[in-house]
C-alpha positions in Angstrom: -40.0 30.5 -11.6 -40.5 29.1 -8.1 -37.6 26.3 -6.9 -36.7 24.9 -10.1 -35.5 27.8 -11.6 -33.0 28.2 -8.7 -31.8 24.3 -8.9 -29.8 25.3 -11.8 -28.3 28.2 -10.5 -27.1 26.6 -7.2 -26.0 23.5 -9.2 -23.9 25.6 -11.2 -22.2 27.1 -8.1 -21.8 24.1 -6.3 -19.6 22.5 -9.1 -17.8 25.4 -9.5 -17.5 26.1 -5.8 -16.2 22.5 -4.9 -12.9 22.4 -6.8 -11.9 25.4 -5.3 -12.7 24.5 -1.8 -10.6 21.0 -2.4 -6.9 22.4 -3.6 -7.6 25.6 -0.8 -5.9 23.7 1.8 -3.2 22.5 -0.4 0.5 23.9 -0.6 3.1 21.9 -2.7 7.1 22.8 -2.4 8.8 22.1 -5.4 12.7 21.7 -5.0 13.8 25.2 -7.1 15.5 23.1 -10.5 18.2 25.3 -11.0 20.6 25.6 -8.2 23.9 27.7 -9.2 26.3 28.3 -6.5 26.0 32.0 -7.1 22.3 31.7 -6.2 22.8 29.7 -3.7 25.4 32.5 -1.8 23.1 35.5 -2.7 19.7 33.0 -0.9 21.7 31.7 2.1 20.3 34.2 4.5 16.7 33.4 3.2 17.2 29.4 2.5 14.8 27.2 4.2 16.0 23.9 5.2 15.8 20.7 2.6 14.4 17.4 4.0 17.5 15.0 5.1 17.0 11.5 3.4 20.0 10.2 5.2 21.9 11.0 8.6 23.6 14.1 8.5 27.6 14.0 8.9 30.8 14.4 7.2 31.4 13.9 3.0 32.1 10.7 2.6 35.7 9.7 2.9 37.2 8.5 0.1 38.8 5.4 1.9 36.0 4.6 3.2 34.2 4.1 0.0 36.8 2.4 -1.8 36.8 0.0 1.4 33.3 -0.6 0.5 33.8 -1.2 -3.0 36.4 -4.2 -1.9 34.1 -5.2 0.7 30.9 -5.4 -2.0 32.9 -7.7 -4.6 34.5 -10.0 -1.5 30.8 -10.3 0.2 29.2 -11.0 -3.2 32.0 -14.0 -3.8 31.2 -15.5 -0.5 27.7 -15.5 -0.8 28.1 -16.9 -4.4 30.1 -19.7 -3.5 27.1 -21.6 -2.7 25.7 -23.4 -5.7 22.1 -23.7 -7.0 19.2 -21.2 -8.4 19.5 -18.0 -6.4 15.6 -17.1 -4.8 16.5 -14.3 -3.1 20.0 -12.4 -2.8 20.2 -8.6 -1.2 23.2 -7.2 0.2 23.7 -3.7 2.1 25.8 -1.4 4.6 26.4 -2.9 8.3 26.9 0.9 9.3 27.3 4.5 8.1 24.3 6.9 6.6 22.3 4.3 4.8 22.9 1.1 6.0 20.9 -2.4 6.8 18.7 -4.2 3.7 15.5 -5.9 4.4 13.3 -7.8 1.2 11.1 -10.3 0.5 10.4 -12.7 -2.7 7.5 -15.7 -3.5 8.5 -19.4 -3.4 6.7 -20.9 -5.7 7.9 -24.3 -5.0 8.1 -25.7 -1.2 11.0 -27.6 0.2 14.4 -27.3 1.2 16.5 -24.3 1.0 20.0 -23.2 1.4 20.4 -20.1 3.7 23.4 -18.6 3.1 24.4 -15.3 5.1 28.0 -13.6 4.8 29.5 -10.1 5.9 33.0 -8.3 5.5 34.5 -5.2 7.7 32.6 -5.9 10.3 33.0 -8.2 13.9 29.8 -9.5 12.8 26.6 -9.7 11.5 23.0 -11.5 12.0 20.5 -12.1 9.2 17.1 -13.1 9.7 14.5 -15.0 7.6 11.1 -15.4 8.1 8.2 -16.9 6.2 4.6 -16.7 6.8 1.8 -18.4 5.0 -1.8 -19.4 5.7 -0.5 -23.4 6.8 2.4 -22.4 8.5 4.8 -19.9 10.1 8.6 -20.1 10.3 10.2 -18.4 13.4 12.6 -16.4 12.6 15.9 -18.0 11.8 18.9 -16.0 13.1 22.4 -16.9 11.4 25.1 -14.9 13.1 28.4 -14.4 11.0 32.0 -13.8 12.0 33.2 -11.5 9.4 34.8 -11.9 6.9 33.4 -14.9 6.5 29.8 -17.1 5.6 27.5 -19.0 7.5 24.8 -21.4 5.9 21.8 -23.4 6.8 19.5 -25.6 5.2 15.9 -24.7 5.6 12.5 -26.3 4.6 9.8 -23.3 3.0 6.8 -23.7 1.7 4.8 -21.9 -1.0 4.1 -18.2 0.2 6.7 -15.5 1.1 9.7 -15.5 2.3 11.6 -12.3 4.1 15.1 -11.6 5.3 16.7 -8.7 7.1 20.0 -7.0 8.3 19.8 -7.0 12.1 21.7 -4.0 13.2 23.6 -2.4 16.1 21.3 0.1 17.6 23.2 3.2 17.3 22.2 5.2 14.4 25.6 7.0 15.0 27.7 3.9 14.2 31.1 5.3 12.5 30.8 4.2 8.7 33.9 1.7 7.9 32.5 0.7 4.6 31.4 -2.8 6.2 28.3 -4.7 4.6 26.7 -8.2 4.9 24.1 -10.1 3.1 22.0 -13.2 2.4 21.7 -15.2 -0.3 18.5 -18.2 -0.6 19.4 -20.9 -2.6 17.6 -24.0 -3.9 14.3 -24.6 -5.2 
């Protein structure tokens, strides 16, 4: 029989012997799909703690959203006011649980843009846009708004990338207001 009878044998074991050695170390924790608040009274001594996606705190007030609701459709018709073929638009809280925006999108064509950047609820807000490419880098321009109200300014960008951000008070624990800002690149 000699080795080569073995080889099959120990070939057979390995393959089965691999898959279990890969998922050993494994756990997964599947959220529970059903969550009744009966079940949830009867498992509060045993619960383990959730993961938090967002800062922990009070419900949300109602004021406060509706506020934000206002401020959403009175940001969105400053930053429209601008004419031309929108390249980028984003829009987000200046403060409260999930707040700040940051995005990027291509230009396809190079040469001047409108940079348009607006907030409401808020003292103020800066917005920064950046664009890198292999020819050429643009610092960052910062446009710093007095809410409620716009700033623009006209920009040259060439063919690559272009990002913008919220810049944002650094306190996490900022008191939520409903106050947002945004940009808005025009031209093209």
């Amino acid at each position: 029989m000699g080795i080569k009878g073995i080889r099959p044998g120990v070939t057979l074991s390995l393959c089965l012997l691999v898959p279990l050695m890969g998922t050993g170390g494994c756990s997964y924790d599947y959220p529970d799909p059903v969550h009744t608040p009966a079940a949830e009274a009867d498992d509060t001594a045993t619960a383990e703690p959730q993961p938090m996606t967002e800062s922990a705190g009070q419900p949300p007030d109602p004021q406060v959203l509706d506020r934000g609701v206002r401020n959403y459709q009175d940001l969105e018709a400053l930053l429209k006011a601008v004419p031309g073929p929108t390249l980028l638009f984003e829009q987000g809280p200046l403060d409260g649980p999930a707040r700040g925006f940051g995005t990027t999108e291509q230009v396809s064509q190079a040469g001047p843009y409108t940079v348009t950047a607006a907030c409401v609820g808020a003292a103020n807000a800066k917005v920064f846009i950046r664009q890198e490419n292999p020819k050429v880098t643009l610092w960052p321009v910062e446009l710093t708004v007095d809410c409620p109200g716009s700033a623009s300014e006209v920009i040259t960008l060439q063919q690559g990338y272009v990002s913008a951000h919220l810049s944002l008070p650094t306190s996490a624990d900022t008191p939520w207001t409903g106050a947002v800002g945004g940009v808005r690149v025009t031209g093209g």
